[in-house]
C-alpha positions in Angstrom: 5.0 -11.5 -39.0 6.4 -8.6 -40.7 4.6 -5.5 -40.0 2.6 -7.3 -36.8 1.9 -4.4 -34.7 4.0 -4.4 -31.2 3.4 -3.2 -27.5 5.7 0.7 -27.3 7.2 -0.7 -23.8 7.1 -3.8 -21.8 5.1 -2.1 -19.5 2.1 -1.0 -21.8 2.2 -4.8 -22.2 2.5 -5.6 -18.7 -0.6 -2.1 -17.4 -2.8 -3.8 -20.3 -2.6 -7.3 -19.5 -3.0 -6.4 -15.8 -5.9 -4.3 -16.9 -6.9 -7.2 -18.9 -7.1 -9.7 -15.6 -8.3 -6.7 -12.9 -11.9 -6.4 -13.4 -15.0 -6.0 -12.2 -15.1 -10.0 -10.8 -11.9 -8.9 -8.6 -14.5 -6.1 -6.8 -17.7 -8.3 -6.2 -16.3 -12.0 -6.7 -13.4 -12.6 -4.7 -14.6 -11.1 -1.5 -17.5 -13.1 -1.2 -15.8 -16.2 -2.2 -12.9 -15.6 -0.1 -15.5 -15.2 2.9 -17.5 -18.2 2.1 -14.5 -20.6 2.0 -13.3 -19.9 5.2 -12.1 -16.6 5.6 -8.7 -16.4 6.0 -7.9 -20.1 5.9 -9.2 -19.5 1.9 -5.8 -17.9 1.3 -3.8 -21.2 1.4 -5.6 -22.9 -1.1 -5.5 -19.9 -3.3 -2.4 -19.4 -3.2 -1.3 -22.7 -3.9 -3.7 -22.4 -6.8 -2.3 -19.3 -8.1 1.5 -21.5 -8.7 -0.1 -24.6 -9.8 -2.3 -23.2 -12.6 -2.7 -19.2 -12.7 0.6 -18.5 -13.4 1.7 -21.6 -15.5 -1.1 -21.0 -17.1 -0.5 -17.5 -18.0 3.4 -18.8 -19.2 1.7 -20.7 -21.2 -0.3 -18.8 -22.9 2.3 -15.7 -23.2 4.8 -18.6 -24.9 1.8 -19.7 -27.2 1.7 -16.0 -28.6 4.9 -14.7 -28.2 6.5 -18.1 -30.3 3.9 -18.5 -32.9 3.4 -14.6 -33.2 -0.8 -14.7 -33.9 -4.1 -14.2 -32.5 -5.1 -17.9 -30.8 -6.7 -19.4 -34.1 -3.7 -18.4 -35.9 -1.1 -19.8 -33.2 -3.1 -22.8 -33.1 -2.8 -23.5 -36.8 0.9 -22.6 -36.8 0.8 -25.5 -34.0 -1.3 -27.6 -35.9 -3.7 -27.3 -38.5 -6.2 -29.8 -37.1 -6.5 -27.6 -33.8 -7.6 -24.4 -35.3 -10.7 -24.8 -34.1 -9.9 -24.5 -30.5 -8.4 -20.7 -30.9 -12.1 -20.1 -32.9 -13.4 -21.2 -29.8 -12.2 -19.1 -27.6 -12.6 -16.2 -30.1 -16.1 -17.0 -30.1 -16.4 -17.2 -26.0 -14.9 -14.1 -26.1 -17.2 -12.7 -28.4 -19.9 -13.5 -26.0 -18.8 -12.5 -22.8 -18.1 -8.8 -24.8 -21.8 -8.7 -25.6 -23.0 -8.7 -21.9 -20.1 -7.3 -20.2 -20.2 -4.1 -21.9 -23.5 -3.9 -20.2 -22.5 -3.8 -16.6 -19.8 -1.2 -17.9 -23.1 0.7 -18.8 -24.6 0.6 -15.1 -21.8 1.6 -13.8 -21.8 4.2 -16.0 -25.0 5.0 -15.1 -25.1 4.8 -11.5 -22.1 7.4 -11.2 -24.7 10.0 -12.1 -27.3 8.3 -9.4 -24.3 8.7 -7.1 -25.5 12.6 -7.7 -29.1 12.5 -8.4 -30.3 9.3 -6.1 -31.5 6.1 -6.0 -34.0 6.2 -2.9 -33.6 4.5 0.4 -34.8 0.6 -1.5 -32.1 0.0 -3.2 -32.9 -3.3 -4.7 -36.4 -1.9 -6.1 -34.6 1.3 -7.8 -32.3 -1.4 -9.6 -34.5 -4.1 -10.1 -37.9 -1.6 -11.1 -37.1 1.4 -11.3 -33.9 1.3 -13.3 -33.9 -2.2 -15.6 -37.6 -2.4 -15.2 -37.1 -6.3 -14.8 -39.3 -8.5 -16.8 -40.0 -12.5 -15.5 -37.7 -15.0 -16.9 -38.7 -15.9 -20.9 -40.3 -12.5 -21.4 -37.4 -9.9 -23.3 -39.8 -6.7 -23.4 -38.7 -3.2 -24.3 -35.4 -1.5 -24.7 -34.6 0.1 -21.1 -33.8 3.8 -22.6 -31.4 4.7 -19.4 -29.8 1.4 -20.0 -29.2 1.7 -23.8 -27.5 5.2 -23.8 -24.5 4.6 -21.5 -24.0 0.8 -24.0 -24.2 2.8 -27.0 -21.4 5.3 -24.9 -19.4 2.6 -23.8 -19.2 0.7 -27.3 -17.9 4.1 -28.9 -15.4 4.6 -26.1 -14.1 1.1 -26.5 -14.2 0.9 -30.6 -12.8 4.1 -30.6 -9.5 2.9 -28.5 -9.4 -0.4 -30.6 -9.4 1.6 -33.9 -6.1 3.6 -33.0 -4.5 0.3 -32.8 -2.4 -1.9 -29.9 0.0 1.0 -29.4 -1.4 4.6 -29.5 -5.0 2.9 -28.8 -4.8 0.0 -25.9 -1.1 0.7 -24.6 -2.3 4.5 -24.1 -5.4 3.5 -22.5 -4.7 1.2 -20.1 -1.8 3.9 -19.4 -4.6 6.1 -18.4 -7.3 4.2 -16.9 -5.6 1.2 -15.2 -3.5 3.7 -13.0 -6.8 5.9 -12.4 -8.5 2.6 -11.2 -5.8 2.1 -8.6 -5.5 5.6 -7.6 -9.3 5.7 -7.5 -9.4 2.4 -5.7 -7.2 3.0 -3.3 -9.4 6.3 -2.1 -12.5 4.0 -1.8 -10.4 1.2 0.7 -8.6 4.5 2.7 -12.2 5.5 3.1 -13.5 2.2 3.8 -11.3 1.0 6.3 -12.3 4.3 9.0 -16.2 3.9 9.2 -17.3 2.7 12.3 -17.8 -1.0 12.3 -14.6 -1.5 9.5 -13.1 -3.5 11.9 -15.6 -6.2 13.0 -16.2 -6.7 8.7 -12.5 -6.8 8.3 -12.5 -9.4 11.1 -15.2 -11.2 9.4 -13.2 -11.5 6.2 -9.4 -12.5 7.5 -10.7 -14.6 10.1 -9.5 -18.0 9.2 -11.5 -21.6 9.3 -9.6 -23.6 9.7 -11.6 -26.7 9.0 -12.4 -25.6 5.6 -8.7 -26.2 4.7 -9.6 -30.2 4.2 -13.1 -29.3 2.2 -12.7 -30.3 -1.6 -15.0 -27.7 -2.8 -13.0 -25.3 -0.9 -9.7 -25.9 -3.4 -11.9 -26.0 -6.0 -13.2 -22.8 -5.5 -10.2 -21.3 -4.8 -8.9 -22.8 -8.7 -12.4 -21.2 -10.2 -11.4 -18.0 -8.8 -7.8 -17.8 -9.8 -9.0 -19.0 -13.5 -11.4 -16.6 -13.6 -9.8 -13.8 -12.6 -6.2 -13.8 -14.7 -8.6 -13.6 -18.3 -6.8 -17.4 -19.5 -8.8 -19.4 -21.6 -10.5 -17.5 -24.3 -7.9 -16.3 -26.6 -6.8 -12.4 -24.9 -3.5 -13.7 -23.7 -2.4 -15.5 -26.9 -3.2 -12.4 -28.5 -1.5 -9.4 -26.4 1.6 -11.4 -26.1 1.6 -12.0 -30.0 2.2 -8.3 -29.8 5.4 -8.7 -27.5 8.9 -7.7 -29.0 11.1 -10.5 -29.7 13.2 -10.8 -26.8 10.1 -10.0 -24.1 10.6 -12.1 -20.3 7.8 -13.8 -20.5 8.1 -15.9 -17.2 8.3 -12.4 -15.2 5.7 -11.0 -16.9 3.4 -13.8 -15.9 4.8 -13.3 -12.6 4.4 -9.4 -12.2 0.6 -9.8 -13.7 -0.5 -12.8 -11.6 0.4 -11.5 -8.4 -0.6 -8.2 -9.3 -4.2 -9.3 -10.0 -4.0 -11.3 -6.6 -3.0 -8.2 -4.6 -6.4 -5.8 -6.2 -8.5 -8.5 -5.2 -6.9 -8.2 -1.3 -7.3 -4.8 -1.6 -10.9 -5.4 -3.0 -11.8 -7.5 0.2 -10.4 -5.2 2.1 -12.6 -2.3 0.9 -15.6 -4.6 0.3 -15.7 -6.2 4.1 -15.2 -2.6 5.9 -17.8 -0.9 4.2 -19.7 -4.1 4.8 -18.8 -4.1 8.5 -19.8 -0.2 8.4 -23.1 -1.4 7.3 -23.8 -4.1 9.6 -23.0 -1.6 12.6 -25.5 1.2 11.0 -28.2 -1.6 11.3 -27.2 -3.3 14.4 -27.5 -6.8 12.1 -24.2 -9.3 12.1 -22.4 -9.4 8.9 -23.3 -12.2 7.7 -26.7 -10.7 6.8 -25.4 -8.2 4.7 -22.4 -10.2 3.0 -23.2 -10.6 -0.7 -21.6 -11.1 -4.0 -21.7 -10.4 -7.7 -24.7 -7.9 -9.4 -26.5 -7.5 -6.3 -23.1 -6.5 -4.1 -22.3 -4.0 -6.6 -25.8 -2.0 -7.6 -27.7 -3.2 -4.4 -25.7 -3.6 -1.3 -23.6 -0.9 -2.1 -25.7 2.2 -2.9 -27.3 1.3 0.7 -23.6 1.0 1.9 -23.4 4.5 0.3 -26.7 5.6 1.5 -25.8 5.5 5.4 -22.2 7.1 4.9 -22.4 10.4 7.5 -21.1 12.9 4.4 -19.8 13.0 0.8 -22.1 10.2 -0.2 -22.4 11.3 -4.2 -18.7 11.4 -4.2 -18.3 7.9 -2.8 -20.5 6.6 -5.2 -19.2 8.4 -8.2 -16.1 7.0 -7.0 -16.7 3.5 -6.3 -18.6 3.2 -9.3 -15.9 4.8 -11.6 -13.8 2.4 -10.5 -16.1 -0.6 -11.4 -16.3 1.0 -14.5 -12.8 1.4 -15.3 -12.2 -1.9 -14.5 -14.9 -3.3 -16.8 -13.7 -0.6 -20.0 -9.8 -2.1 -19.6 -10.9 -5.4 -19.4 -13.5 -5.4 -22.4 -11.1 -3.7 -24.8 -9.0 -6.9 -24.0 -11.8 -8.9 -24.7 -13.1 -7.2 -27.7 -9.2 -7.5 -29.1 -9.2 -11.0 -29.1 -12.0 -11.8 -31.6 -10.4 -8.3 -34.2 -7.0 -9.6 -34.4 -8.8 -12.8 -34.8 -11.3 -12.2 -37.7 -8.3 -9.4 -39.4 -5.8 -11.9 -39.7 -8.1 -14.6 -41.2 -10.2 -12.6 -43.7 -7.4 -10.5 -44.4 -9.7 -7.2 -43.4 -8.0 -3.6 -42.6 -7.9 -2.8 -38.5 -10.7 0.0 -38.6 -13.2 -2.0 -40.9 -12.4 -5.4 -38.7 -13.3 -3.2 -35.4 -16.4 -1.7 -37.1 -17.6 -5.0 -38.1 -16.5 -7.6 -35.4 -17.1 -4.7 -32.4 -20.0 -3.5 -34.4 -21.8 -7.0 -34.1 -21.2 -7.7 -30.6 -22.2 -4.4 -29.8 -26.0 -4.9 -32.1 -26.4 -8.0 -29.9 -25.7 -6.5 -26.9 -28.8 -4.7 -27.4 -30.2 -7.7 -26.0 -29.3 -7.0 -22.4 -30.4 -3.6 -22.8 -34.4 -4.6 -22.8 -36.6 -5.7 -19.8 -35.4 -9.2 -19.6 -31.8 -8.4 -20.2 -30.7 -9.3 -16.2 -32.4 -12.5 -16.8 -30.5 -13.4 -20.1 -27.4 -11.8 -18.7 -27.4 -14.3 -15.6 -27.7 -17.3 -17.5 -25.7 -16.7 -20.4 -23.3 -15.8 -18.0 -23.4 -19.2 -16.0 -23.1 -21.5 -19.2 -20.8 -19.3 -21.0 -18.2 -19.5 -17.9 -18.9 -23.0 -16.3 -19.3 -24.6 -20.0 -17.3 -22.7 -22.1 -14.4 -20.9 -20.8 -12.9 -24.0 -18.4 -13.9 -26.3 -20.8 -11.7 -24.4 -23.6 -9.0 -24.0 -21.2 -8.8 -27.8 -20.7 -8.9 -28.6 -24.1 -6.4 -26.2 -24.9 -4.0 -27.6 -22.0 -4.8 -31.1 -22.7 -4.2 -30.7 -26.3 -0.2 -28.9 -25.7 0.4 -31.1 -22.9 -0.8 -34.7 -24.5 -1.4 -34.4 -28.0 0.8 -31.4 -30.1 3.5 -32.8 -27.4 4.2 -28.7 -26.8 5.5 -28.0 -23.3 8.8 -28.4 -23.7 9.5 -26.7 -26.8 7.4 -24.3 -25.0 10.1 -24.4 -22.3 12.7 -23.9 -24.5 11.6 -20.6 -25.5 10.6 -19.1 -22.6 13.3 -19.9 -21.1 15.5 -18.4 -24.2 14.3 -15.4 -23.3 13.2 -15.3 -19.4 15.0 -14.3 -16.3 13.5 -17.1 -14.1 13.9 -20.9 -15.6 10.6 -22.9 -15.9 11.6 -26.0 -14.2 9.5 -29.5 -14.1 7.0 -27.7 -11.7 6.1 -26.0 -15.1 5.4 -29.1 -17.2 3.9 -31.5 -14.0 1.1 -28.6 -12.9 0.4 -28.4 -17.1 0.5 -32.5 -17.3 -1.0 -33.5 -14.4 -2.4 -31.1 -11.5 -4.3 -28.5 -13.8 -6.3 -31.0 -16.1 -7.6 -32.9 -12.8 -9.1 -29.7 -10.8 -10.2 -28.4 -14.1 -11.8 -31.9 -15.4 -13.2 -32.4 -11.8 -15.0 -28.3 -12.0 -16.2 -29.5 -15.5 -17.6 -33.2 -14.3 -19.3 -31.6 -11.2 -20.8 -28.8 -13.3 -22.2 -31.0 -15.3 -23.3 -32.8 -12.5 -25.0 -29.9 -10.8 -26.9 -29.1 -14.1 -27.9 -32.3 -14.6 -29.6 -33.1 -10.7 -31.4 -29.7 -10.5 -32.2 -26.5 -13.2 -30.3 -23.1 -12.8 -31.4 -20.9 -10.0 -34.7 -21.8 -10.8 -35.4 -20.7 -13.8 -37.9 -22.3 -16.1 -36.3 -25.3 -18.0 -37.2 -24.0 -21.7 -35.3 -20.0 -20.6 -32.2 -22.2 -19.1 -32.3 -24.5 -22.8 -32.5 -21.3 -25.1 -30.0 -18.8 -23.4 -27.7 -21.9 -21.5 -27.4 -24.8 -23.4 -27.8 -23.7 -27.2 -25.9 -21.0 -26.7 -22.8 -23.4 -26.0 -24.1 -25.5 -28.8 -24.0 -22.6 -31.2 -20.5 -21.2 -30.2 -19.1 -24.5 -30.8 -20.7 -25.3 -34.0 -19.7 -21.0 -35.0 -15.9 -22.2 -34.2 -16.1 -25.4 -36.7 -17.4 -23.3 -39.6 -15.1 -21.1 -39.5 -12.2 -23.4 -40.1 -14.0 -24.5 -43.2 -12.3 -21.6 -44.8 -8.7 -21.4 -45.8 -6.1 -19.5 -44.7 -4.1 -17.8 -46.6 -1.0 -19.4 -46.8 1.8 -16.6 -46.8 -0.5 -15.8 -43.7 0.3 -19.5 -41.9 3.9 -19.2 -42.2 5.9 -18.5 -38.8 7.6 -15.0 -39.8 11.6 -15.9 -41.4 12.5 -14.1 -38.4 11.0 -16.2 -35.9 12.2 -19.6 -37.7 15.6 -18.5 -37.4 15.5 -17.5 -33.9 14.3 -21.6 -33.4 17.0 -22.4 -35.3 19.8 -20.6 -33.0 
């Protein structure tokens, strides 16, 4: 539309949708998934996952925004007024996921200075204790006053970047800090990779097994970790590549971001398994014992990593933990951006009052985390909000171009109008057919799984107020807001953009 705000160069697009997709999942995540799928052998699957749905799904979702020039409840109505409600659902996942993840932006905030002052030699009771002061499940106690002040820090760093706009506020950032991540990054696996012991963890990662190649869940978990690693499926790519110039290559973008994202996650493992390896030699223990993923990797395994290094301990940590925390501030100002372009377009708010109250919200209920019990929340609202809401979002969103709107081809048409590489019928047969089985088969055996046994234990009633509700309510948040109307001059496609159709 006239006036829409655009990316200054194709590669502020190209640094902030990378910094978008590299975050802190690529640094705890895919190593240990990657090493519990068969080393090595993982690799094939995952690969073959990236080309059948990573990166056609990240075409598809660049097309979506770039043709229909909106945030993804706007693009939807300009697809079809009846399917508005499946961009509000993503905006509203989005929302969400910006509530807690701004949080573990605030650990590692925080544990960059413990880098300095110490965390003792239990590292799992200074986190769990001494730090978050962990409540049992059901119980949300007191606000944790270590925790609250780096959330409060990182809200005003990232509604401060959001206010200056999509140019001199999120192109200039991720200028800064994706670049600084890498640099920061690269230090960290240089590092890694010459402690005593790198090799046997490296060797533990790359070694291939080969008999995993034939294991279903194996495929499938190589498909969950490509999906959730590229940021598809709740609204941020619909919306950064509505801000794309007219004649933007789409296709190559998609391209240059997916395999970007793949290669930090290699280097990832790479750093992860040697300091791992370094660890398991220090204790004389195989690796296996000391392999972990997610929370407990990052604020557990590694401070004790950290703890045995021979020198320069504090500046390891304050490195590796910088880093986690550069990857979590790029990536949440992408997710924060989705549901402000979202709510200033449809109430027809300025950009500074939309941030202020949109980021303001998420950033009051983020308080939540912030208490006692907020690990416990955090884990589960986690779980659902991902198993339950973002693949289930992304299928209805696929199914709904593919099947119903009839889209892929026009689709085609215009990336192709304006792309270097040619989307053939690999495109449209991964969009028809190969994504909406592996993603309906995760959804079906997720459902499964919930059904047959409760949520890492937690008590039924915890799992029912912060699991299933919460998908309830996001769902029911999406529908009410299509009750109200657009305006109309705001639902027309841009003259501009009919008449490139037309040629």
């Amino acid at each position: 539309m006239k006036g829409r705000a655009q990316w200054g160069t194709r590669a502020g697009f190209i640094l902030a949708a990378a910094g978008s997709a590299i975050g802190i999942g690529n640094l705890w995540r895919f190593p240990a998934v990657a090493y519990e799928n068969g080393g090595g052998a993982f690799f094939v699957p995952y690969l073959f996952a990236l080309l059948t749905a990573g990166i056609p799904i990240l075409i598809l979702e660049f097309t979506i925004g770039h043709k229909f020039r909106g945030s993804s409840p706007l693009s939807f109505t300009r697809i079809s007024k009846g399917s508005e409600w499946i961009g509000w659902w993503q905006v509203a996942i989005a929302f969400v996921i910006s509530t807690y993840y701004a949080l573990i932006v605030a650990w590692a905030m925080s544990f960059m200075v413990f880098s300095f002052s110490g965390w003792g030699a239990d590292t799992s009771d200074f986190f769990l204790n001494e730090y978050l002061h962990l409540t049992d499940p059901g119980k949300i106690g007191d606000l944790v006053p270590g925790v609250f002040v780096p959330l409060i820090i990182t809200w005003i760093i990232v509604l401060g970047v959001l206010m200056a706009g999509v140019k001199k506020g999120i192109e200039r950032a991720n200028k800064i800090l994706l670049p600084l991540l890498i640099g920061i990054f690269l230090i960290i696996v240089i590092r890694s990779v010459t402690l005593d012991g790198a090799l046997m963890g490296l060797n533990e990662f790359f070694q291939p097994d080969w008999s995993q190649i034939l294991n279903g869940n194996v495929w499938i978990a190589a498909y969950g970790q490509i999906f959730f690693s590229l940021s598809i499926g709740f609204a941020i790519m619909i919306t950064y590549s509505s801000y794309l110039s007219r004649r933007s290559d789409l296709t190559n973008n998609a391209f240059i971001i997916g395999f970007g994202n793949s290669s930090f996650e290699l280097l990832a493992g790479i750093g992860v398994f040697s300091a791992l390896g370094f660890m398991a030699t220090q204790l004389e223990i195989p690796v296996d014992e000391v392999a972990d993923g997610g929370i407990m990797l990052a604020f557990v395994v590694f401070p004790e990593i950290i703890n045995q290094f021979p020198g320069f301990n504090g500046i390891f940590g304050f490195l590796f933990f910088g880093s986690l925390m550069l990857a979590g501030l790029t990536s949440l100002i992408s997710v924060v951006e989705a549901y402000v372009a979202a709510v200033q377009e449809k109430f027809g708010f300025s950009r500074k009052t939309t941030v202020l109250f949109a980021g303001g919200l998420s950033a009051v209920v983020s308080l939540i985390y912030a208490t006692q019990g907020g690990l416990n929340i955090l884990d589960v609202v986690d779980y659902f909000i991902n198993q339950f809401g973002v693949v289930l979002a992304a299928l209805i969103e696929i199914v709904f171009i593919a099947w119903f709107a009839k889209q892929l081809k026009p689709l085609q048409s215009h990336a192709d109008s304006i792309s270097q590489i040619k989307l053939g019928a690999w495109w449209r047969i991964c969009l028809l057919i190969i994504t909406p089985i592996v993603l309906g088969y995760m959804m079906f055996d997720s459902i499964r799984q919930n059904l047959l046994g409760e949520y890492e234990e937690y008590p039924r009633s915890f799992i029912f107020n912060y699991g299933w509700s919460l998908i309830i309510v996001v769902l029911l948040i999406a529908v009410l807001i299509t009750l109200k109307k657009w305006n109309k001059k705001t639902t027309e496609l841009p003259a501009s953009e009919k008449e490139e159709e037309v040629s």
